[in-house]
N, C-alpha and C positions, 0 to 999 in steps of 0.2 A: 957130865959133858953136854954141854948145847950144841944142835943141829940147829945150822944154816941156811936157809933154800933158799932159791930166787926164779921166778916166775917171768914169763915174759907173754902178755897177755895183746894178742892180735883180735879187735872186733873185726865182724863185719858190717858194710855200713849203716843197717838198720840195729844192728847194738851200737853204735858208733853215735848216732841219733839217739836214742834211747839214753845214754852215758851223757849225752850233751845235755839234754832235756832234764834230766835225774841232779847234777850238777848247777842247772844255773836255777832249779828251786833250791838246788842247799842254800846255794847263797844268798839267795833273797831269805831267807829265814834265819839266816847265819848274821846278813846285816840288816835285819831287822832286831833281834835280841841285842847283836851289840847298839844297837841305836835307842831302846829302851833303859839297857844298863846307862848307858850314859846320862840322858838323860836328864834323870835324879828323880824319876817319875817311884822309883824305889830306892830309895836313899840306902844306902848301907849295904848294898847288894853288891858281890865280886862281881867283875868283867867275865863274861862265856869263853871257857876256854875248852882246848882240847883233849 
């Protein structure tokens, strides 16, 4: 049998900032890998996935 949970997750607003800041480095680094896969700078290489 699988359990279910669901969380509901309230910052405050210096984790709020922190979360914000934490997030738009993923994504610079997130579309920085997909911007090298493409590319072809490594040819034969999958696309970053999750």
């Amino acid at each position: 049998m699988k359990a279910r949970f669901q969380y509901r997750f309230y910052p405050t607003d210096r984790q709020r900032h922190s979360l914000a800041q934490l997030f738009g480095c993923v994504r610079v680094v997130w579309n920085d890998a997909l911007a090298v896969s493409r590319c072809g700078k490594y040819p034969g290489t999958l696309y970053p996935s999750l």
